[in-house]
N, C-alpha and C positions, 0 to 999 in steps of 0.2 A: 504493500500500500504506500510506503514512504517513497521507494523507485518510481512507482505510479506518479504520485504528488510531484517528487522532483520534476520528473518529465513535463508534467502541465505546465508549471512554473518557468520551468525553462521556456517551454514555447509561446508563453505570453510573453517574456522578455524579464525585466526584473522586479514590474510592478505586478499585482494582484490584481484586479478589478474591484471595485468598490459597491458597485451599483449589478441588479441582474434585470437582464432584459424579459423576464417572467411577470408576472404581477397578478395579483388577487383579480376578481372578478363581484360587483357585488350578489349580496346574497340572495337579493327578492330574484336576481336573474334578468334584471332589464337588459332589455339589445340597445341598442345605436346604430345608425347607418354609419358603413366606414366602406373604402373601397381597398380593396384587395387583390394582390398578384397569383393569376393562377399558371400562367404561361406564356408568351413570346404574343405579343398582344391581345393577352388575351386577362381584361382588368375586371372587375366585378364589382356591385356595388349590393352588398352583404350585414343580414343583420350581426349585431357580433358582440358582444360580454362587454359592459360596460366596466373599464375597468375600476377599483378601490385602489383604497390606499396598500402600497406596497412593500414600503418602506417610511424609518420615520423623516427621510426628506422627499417624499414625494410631494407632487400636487397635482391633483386632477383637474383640468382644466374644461369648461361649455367651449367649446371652438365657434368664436363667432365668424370666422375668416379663415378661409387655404385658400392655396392656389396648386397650378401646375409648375414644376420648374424644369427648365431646358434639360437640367440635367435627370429629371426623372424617365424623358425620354429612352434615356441608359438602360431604365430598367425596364420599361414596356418594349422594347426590342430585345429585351435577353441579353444583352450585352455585359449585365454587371452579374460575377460569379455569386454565390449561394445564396439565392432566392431559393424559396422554399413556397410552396402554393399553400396561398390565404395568409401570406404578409402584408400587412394594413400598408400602403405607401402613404409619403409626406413627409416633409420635413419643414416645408414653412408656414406657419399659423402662427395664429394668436386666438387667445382669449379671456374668459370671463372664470377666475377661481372658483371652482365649484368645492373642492377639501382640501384639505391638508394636513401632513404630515405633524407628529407631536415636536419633532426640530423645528419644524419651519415657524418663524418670528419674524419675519420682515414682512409677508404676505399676510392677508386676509381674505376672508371669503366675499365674495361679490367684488374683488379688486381687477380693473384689465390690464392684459400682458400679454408682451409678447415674449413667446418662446425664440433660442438658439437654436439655429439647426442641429447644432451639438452639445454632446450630452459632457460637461465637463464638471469635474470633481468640487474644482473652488481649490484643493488643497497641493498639489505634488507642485512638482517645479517648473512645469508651465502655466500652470495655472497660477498661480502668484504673478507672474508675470504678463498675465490678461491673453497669453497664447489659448486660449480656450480650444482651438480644434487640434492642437496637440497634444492634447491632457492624456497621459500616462495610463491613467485608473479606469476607464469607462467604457473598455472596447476589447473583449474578451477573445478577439478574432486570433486564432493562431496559423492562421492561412496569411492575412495580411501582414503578421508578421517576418513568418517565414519569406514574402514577395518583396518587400520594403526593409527589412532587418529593423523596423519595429511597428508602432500601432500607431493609427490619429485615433483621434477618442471617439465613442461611441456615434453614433448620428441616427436622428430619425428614420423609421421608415426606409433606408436603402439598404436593407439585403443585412446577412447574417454576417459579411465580409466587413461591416461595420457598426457588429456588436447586435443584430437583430431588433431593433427595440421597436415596437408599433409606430407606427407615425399618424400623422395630424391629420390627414385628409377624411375625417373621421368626426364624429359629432363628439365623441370626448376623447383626453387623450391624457395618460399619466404620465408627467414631464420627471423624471428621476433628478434626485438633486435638484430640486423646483426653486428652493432659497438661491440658489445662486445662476440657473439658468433660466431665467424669467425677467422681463423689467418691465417694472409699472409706465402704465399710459397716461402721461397727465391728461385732466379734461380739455378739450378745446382742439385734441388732434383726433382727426377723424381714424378709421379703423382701414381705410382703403392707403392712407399715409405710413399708420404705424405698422402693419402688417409685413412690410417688405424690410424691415429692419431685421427679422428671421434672417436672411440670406441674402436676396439680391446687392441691396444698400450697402451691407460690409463688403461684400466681396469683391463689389465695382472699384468700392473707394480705397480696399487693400490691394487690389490690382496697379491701382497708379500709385500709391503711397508706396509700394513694395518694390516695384519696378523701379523706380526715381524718375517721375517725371518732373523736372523742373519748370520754372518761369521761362518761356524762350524758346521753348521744345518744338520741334516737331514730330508728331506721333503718330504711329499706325495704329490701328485696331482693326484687328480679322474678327469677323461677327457683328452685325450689327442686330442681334436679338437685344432683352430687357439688361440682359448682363454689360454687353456691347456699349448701347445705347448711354447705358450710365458712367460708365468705363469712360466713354467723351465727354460725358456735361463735367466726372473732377475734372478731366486732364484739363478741361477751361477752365475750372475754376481753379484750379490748382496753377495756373497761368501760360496752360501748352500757347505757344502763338499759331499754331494751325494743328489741326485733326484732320487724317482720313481714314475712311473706314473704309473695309472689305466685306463684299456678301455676292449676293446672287438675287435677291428677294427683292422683285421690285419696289413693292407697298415698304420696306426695310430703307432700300436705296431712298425711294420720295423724301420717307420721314426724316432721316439723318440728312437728307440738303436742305430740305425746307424746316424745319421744327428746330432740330439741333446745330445748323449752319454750320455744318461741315463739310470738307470734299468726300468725294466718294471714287470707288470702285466696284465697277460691276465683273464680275472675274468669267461671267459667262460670254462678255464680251471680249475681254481683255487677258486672254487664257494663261499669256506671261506675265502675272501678277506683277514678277521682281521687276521687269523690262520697265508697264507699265510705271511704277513708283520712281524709276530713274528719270522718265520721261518729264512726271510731275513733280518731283520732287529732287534735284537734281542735288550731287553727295552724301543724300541719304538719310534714313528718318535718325534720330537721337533716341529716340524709344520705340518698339514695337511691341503688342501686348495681344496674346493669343484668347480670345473669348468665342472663339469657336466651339468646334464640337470635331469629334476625334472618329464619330463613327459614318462619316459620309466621304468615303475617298473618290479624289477626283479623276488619278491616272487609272489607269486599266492595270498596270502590276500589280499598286497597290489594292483595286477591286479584287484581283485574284488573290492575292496572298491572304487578303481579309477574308474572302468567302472559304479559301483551304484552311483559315487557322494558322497559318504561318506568320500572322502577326494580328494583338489584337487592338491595337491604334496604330494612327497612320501620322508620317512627320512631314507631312506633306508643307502643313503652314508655318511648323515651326522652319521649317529650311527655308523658306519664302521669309521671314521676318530676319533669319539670320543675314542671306543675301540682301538685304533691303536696309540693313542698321548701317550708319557711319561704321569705319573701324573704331571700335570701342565701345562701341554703344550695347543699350541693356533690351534684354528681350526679356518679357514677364510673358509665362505662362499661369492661366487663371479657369482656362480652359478644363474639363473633368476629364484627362486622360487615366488609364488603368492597369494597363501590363505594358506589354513590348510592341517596338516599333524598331521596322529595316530602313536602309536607305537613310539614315540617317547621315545629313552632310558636318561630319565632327572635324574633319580636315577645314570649313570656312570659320566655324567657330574658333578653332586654334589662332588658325593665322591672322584673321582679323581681330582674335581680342575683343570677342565678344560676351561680354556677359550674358549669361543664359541661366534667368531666374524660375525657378518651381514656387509660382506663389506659396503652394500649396494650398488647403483649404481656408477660406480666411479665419481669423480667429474674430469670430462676430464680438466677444465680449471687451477685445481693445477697442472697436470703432462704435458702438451701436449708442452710450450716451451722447459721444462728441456729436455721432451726423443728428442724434434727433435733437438735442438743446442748443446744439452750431450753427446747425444747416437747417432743418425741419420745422422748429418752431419760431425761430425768426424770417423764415419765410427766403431765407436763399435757394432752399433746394426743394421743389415739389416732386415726390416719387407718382404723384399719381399721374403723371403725366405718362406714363408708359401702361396704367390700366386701360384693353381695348374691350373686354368684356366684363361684364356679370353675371354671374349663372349659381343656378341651385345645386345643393350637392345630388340630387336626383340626377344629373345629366353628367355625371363624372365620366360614365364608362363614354356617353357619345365624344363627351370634352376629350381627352387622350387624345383618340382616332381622328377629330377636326385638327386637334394642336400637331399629330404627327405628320400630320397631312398639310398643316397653316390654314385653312378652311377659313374664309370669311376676313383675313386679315388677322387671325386669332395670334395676340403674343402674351402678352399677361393678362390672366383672368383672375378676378375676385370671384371666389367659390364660395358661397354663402352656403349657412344652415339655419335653422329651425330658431337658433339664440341670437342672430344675427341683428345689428342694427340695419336701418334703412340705408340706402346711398347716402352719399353724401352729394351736397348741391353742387350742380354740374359736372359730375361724375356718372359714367353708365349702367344707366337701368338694368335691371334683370331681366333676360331673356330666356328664353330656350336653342338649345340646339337645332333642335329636328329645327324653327323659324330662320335659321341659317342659310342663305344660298352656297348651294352647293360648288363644291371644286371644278 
């Protein structure tokens, strides 16, 4: 038994976990709607065990607000390893404390909050240091440690490969460690505002803060989705003197020339990405920041290698960013890459002296006070500008399959429930799917 134990410990690395991704059920047996993974697009939307209290730092949250995120994509294409069928997905919500644990002091019930996407301890030695998606304690995975030679902490909703723990997309949800991964909503910010402080909001704004975008910059961004989108309003505000961005999407292209007043790149036109950046941007950008996505390759190799399993992301943009930076310059990647990629050009990194940063996941707990009492509540930064829909959590499974598809212009959706408040003024209505014109 003690050989046993060692071994475990060994393969978690040298911390223990602190939190279990298990949890009570209460006892009357009420359900909740929550949507569910059963297989490669194949999402369900399932009565399912409301959970209790689990431990003495949990807290149960009313979700009055999900969404879909780019990256959950990942996992309704199968892409992301051990998914297990009837895993609750979500990782970004907020809402309304419904219990709480006998530690928890700083919450109360009826108080709103929004959740981290990750599940951090509060105690080890990233955590002290507000690194919150590196926390040590929370992520039980010894798959990901064995791929990585250690663990990020625990996270909602994506797969067992990061600790299994139910996610949010769900009428309740039990947030572990709730005293320390929750933050109160002052009155006076809507729920369509504070909701994307989960994820999108840190991770745009650690993207440029991580990478070093300076005052003076010129900066690329491949992606112009919700992630993308935001990735250019810091690099302005942060004082880039020009932005261009990369996509394929036309309604994407529009919005980033007209809305966010930046140049753009269409790559369906412009098939030599690197050429065209030379063209318009002659000695080359100072920053490039990858906020794409790893599982749509564009050469026909890398299509094949990916459909044999011979590689399971592609470095397609990251070698486009490389070729495309001044010598010297930093390339941020922000983007959800996962295992292995071929063709990687390490010979242009070497000789041009390029920095080539792994955001990593951002740590939402160093940036989520600054952007909401910096940016959000004195009115520099409106997140809801990137809401294009509203929709009920009854239309989850349609929602996926429009959002994998882009249907309607669909990029960030406020997914409401049952506890939700109304819109907020001049913010979009609630609709249905199936009322949607079609692809």
């Amino acid at each position: 038994m003690q050989a046993a134990s060692n071994a475990a410990q060994s393969a978690m690395g040298d911390f223990p976990t602190v939190v279990r991704p298990e949890y009570k059920v209460r006892q009357d047996g009420s359900t909740m709607k929550a949507l569910a993974w059963f297989g490669t697009r194949d999402v369900r939307l399932i009565d399912a065990p409301i959970p209790d209290i689990s431990e003495p730092d949990d807290v149960i949250l009313r979700v009055t607000g999900t969404t879909i995120c780019g990256s959950d994509l990942h996992l309704y294409n199968g892409e992301i390893v051990n998914l297990q069928k009837g895993d609750i997905l979500g990782h970004e919500f907020m809402g309304v404390v419904d219990a709480i644990g006998s530690n928890v002091k700083n919450l109360q019930v009826g108080q709103r909050v929004v959740s981290s996407f990750q599940i951090a301890c509060g105690e080890c030695e990233y955590c002290k240091q507000k690194l919150s998606s590196f926390c040590d304690r929370t992520n039980p995975s010894s798959l990901q440690n064995a791929m990585y030679g250690h663990r990020d902490a625990g996270f909602f909703g994506y797969s067992h490969f990061t600790g299994g723990f139910a996610g949010g997309q769900a009428e309740y949800v039990r947030v572990p460690k709730g005293n320390v991964n929750l933050l109160p909503i002052p009155e006076g910010v809507s729920d369509e505002k504070a909701l994307y402080l989960s994820d999108v909001l840190p991770t745009s704004y650690h993207a440029v803060f991580d990478t070093g975008v300076k005052e003076g910059d010129v900066v690329g961004v491949w992606g112009l989705g919700p992630i993308g989108q935001c990735v250019a309003k810091w690099a302005l505000a942060k004082g880039a003197k020009r932005v261009i961005g990369v996509d394929r999407i036309p309604e994407r292209l529009a919005f980033a020339k007209n809305k966010l007043g930046i140049d753009t790149i269409d790559f369906s036109e412009h098939k030599d990405v690197v050429k065209r950046f030379q063209e318009i941007a002659p000695g080359g950008l100072d920053v490039a920041i990858d906020a794409g996505t790893f599982h749509q390759p564009k050469s026909i190799i890398h299509k094949v290698e990916k459909a044999l399993m011979l590689e399971t992301d592609v470095s397609e943009i990251v070698n486009e960013m490389i070729m495309s930076v001044k010598k010297g310059g930093n390339c941020g990647i922000i983007a959800a890459y996962a295992g292995y990629t071929n063709h990687f050009n390490i010979g242009a990194l070497m000789e041009k002296g390029v920095r080539l940063i792994g955001n990593g996941q951002a740590p939402v707990h160093k940036y989520w006070k600054e952007i909401l009492y910096d940016w959000i509540i004195p009115g520099k930064f409106d997140p809801a500008f990137m809401i294009t829909h509203r929709v009920p959590i009854d239309d989850f499974v349609k929602l996926y399959e429009a959002f994998d598809k882009r249907q309607n212009g669909v990029e960030k959706v406020f997914v409401e429930t049952k506890f939700s408040n109304p819109p907020a003024p001049g913010l979009p209505k609630t609709t249905r799917v199936s009322e949607w014109p079609s692809v």
